[in-house]
C-alpha positions in Angstrom: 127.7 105.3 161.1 128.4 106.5 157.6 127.5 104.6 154.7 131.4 103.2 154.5 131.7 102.4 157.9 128.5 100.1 157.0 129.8 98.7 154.6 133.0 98.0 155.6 131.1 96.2 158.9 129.3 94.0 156.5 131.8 93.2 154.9 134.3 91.7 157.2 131.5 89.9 159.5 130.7 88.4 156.0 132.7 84.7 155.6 135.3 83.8 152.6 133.7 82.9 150.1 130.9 85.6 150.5 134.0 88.2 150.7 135.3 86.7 147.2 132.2 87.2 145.8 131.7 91.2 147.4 135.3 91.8 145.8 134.1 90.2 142.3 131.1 92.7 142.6 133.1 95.6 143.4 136.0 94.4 140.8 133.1 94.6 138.0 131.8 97.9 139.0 134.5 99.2 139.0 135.9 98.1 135.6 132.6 99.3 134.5 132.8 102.7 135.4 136.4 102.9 133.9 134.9 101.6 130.7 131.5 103.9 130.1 132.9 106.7 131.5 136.6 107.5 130.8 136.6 104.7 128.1 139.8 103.1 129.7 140.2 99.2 130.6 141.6 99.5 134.5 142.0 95.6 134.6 143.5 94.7 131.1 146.8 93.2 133.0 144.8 91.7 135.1 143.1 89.4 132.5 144.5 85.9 131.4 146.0 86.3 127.3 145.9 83.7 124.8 149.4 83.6 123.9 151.8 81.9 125.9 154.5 84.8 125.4 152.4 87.5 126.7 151.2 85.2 129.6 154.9 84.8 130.8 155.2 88.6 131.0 151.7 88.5 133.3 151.9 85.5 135.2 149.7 86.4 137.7 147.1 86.5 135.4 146.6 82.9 135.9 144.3 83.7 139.0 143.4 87.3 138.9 141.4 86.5 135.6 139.3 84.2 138.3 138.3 88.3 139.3 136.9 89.4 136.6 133.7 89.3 134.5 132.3 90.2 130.9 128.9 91.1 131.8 126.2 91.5 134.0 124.8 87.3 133.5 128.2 86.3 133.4 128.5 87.7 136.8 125.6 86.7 138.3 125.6 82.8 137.1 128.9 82.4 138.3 128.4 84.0 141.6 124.8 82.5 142.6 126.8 79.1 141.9 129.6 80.0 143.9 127.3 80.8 146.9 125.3 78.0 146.8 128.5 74.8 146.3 130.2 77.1 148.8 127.5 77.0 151.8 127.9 73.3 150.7 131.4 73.0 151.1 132.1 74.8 153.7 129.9 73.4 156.0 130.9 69.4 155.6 135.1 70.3 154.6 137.8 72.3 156.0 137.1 76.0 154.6 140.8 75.9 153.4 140.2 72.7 151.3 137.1 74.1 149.9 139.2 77.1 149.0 142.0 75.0 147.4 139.2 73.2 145.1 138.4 76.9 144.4 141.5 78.2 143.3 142.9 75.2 141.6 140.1 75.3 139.8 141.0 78.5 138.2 144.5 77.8 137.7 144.0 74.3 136.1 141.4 76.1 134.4 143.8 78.4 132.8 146.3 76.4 132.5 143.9 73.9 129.5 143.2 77.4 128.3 146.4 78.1 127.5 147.2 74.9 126.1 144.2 75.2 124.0 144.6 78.6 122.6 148.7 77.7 121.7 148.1 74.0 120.7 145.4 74.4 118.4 145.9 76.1 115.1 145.2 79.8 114.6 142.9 79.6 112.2 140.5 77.9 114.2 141.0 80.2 117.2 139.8 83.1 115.6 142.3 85.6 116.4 143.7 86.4 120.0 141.3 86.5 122.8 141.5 86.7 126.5 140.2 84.6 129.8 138.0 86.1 132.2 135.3 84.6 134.6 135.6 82.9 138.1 133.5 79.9 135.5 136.5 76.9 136.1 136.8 77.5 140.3 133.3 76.7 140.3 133.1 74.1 137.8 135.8 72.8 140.2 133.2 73.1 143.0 130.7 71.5 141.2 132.2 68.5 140.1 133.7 67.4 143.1 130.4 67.7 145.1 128.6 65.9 142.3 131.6 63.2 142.5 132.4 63.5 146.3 128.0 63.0 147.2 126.8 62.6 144.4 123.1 62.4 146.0 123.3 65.3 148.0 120.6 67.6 147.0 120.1 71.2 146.8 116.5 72.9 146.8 115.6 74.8 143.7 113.2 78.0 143.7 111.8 76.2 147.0 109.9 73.8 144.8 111.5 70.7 144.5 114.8 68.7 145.2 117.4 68.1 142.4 120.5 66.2 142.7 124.0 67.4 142.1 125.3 64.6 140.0 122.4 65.3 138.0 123.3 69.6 137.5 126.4 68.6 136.9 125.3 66.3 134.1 123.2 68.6 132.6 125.8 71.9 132.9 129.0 69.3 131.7 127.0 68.1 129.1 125.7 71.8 127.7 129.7 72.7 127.7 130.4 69.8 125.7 127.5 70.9 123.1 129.1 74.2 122.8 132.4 73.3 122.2 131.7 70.9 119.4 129.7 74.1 118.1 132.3 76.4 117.9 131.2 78.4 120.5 133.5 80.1 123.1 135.4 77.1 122.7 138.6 78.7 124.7 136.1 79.5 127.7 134.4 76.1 127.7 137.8 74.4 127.6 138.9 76.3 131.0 135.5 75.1 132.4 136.7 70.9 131.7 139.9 72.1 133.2 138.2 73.0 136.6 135.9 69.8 135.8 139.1 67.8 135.7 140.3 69.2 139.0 137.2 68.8 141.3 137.0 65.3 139.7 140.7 64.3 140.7 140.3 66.4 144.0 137.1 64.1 145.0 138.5 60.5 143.8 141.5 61.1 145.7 139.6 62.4 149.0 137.6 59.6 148.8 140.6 57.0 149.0 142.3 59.3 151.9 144.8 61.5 149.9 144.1 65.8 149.7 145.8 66.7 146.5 145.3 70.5 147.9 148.1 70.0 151.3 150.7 71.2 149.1 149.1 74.0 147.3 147.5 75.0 150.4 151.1 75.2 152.2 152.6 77.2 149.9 149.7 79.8 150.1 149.7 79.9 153.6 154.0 81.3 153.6 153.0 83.1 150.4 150.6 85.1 153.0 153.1 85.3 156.0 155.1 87.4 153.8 152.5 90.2 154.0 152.1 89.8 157.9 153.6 92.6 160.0 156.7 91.5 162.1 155.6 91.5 165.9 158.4 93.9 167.6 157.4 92.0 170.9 159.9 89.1 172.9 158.5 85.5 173.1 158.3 84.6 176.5 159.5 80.5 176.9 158.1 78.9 180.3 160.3 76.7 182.0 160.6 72.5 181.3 159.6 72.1 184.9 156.4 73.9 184.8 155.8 72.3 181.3 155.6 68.9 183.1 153.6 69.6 185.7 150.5 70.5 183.9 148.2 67.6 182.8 148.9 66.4 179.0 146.3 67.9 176.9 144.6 65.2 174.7 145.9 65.2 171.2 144.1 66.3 168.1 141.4 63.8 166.2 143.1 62.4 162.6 142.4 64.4 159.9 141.7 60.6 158.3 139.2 59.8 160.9 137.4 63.2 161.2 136.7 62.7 156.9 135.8 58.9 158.1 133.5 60.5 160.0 132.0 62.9 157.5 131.8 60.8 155.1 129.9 58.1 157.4 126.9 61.4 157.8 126.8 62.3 154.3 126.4 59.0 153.4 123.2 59.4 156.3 121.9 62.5 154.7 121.8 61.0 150.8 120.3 58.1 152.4 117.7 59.5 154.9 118.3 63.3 154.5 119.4 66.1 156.8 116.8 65.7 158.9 117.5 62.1 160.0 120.6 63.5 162.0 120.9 63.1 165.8 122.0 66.7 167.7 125.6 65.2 168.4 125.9 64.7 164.0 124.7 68.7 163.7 126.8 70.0 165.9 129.8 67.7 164.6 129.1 68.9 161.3 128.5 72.9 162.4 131.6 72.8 163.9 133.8 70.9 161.4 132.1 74.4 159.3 134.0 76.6 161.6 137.3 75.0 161.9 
């Protein structure tokens, strides 16, 4: 197997969110290369610009600037977060609702950007600037696990247990301390946009209602406009056979599968992940695939 065929393996047995973070690896290299070596930006259209004129001529810079990355830390923060609120996420929600936090994230993201940078008056923006940095999906991430289970723990450096609510306190609170310093101000303005979002997205879960049905419905016909058109005949069975089979039994509620999940996260803050009976693991491994 050549060394493209491996990789090409790996990388579709890998899941979403660990495919989002391969192509924001490979997007920076890239743009790297480009950069040192023929001194050229590849991705400058691609980036999310200040000014709300030269947005509207790049609008779908409002999520491919979620792609990109200034440097090497930037990089690596933003994807060892991702990774870790993803394997979260993913394995208590609906992959697709975890992706809608994600992405709506970004968008809200650069949407208080925007506002920012054409609200505020020049001369305390510095001169134009651009947004890059997947930095407001996962602040989106974060704050709605830290508002959604707030005691839910994560392991660190395989030492001891810290809280979300309390990262999130601690990362919110740094932004805050940076923006009343001057510093990045436009950058740490998208991250209270995605703050906002995952705050909103959690409240709103909590009480029954996914904000993200409606975004998620329009991505999924955005993406049946790239599938290929089957050439082949749908074949309809007859009424009469229909009836004869047995009724199959219908689908749980979305409302009372989340009842549910919510009743064994409320277990695992309380007693931890360990106090789970086999039934509540495999409930929970398989609410991960769906």
């Amino acid at each position: 197997m050549s060394v493209i065929q491996d990789l090409k393996y790996k990388y579709n047995n890998l899941d979403v969110f660990g495919k989002i973070i391969a192509i924001n690896v490979v997007v920076f290299i890239i743009a790297l290369l480009f950069k040192s070596l023929l001194r050229f930006h590849l991705f400058a259209y691609f980036e999310l610009p200040s000014g709300i004129m030269d947005f509207l001529f790049q609008p779908w810079s409002l999520i491919t600037y979620g792609f990109l990355h200034n440097g090497l830390f930037h990089l690596a923060f933003n994807m060892l977060f991702l990774y870790y609120l993803s394997q979260v996420t993913s394995n208590l929600f609906r992959v697709k609702m975890v992706l809608n936090i994600y992405f709506l994230g970004i968008i809200f993201g650069g949407l208080a950007y925007l506002a920012y940078t054409n609200l505020m008056p020049a001369s305390l923006l510095g001169g134009q600037g651009v947004l890059v940095g997947a930095s407001a999906g996962v602040s989106a991430l974060l704050l709605f696990v830290a508002a959604y289970m707030p005691n839910s723990e994560i392991r660190l450096f395989n030492m001891f247990n810290v809280k979300w609510k309390h990262i999130a306190m601690v990362i919110v609170g740094l932004d805050l301390f940076r923006i009343i310093l001057g510093l990045n101000q436009g950058g740490y303005v998208a991250h209270l946009g995605g703050y906002a979002l995952g705050y909103v997205y959690a409240t709103k879960l909590v009480k029954g209602t996914d904000i993200g049905v409606g975004f998620e419905r329009s991505m999924d016909w955005f993406m049946t406009l790239f599938k290929p058109k089957s050439n082949l005949k749908t074949v309809y069975k007859s009424k009469a056979k229909n009836k004869a089979k047995p009724k199959t039994k219908k689908a749980a509620n979305p409302l009372d599968k989340q009842k549910k999940i919510d009743a064994i996260l409320d277990k695992i803050s309380k007693s931890g992940y360990e106090s789970l009976t086999a039934d509540e693991k495999a409930f929970l491994f398989k609410v991960g695939k769906d």
